[in-house]
N, C-alpha and C positions, 0 to 999 in steps of 0.2 A: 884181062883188062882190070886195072884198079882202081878203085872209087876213093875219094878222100873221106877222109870224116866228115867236114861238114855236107860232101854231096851226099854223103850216106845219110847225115839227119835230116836233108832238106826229102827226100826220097821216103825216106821215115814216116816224113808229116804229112810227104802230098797222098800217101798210099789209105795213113789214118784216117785224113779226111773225108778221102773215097768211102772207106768204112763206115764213116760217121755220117755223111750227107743221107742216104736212107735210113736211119735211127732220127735223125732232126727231122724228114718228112712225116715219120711214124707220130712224132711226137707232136709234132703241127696236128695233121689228123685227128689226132685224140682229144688235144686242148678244144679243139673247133666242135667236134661232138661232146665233147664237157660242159660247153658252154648253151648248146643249144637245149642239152637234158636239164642245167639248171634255170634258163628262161621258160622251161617247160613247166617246173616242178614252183618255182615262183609264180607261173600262171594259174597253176592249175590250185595253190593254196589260197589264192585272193578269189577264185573262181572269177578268173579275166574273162573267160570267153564268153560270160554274158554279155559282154559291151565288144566284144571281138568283132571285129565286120566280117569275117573270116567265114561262112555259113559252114564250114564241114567241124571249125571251133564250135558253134553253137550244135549240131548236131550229136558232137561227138560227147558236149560238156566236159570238153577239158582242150589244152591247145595241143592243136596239131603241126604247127610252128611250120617255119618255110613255106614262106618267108613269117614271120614277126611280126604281125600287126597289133598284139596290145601291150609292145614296151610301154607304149603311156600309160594304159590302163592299168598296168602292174607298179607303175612310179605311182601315180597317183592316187592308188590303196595302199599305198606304204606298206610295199614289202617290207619285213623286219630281217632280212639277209644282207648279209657282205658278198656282191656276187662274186667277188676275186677268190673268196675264202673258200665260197661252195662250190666253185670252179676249182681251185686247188683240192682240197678233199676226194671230189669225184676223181679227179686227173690220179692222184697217186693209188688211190685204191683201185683204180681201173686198170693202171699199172703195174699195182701187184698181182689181179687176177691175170696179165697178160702174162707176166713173169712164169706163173702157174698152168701156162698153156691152155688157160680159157681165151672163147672170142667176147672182143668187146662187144661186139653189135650187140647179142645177144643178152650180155649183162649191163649195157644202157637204154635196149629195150625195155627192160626188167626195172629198173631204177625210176621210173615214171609211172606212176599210178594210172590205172587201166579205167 
């Protein structure tokens, strides 16, 4: 049987995308724990979880996040971050250790002071 050229690229692309749809889940994943270590590390420098309603926050003296409860408290000491910035940061370094055949969990644990 013979394929045309353009059946051939349209087959090309739908095959790529197959490829590509789990690398873009990967990378969802990672943005959404990029984003929760920098609401963590933004918390825990303003020390939010004094005012946290959060009791395992005030126990632990630092946010234990999920869900969020001192985005206010951290807007309203003025964090001095670009959260986009310290989200991208995290994301691509997080990236290159993945590159490297490290797990992230393990190195976004580690990224939050204990």
């Amino acid at each position: 049987m013979l394929v045309s050229n353009a059946d051939a690229k349209i087959l090309k692309r739908k095959l790529q995308a197959e490829q590509d749809r789990p690398a873009a889940a990967e990378a969802h994943l990672l943005r959404v724990a990029c984003f929760e270590v920098a609401i963590r590390l933004m918390s825990d420098e303003v020390d939010a979880y004094q005012a946290c309603p959060s009791a395992k926050c005030r126990r632990r003296r630092g946010c234990v996040g999920r869900p969020f409860r001192c985005s206010p408290v951290i807007r309203d000491r003025g964090v001095k971050h670009d959260i986009t910035r310290l989200i991208e940061g995290l994301y691509w370094t997080m990236l290159q250790k993945l590159a490297n055949g490290r797990s992230f969990n393990d190195d976004l644990d580690h990224a939050r002071p204990s």
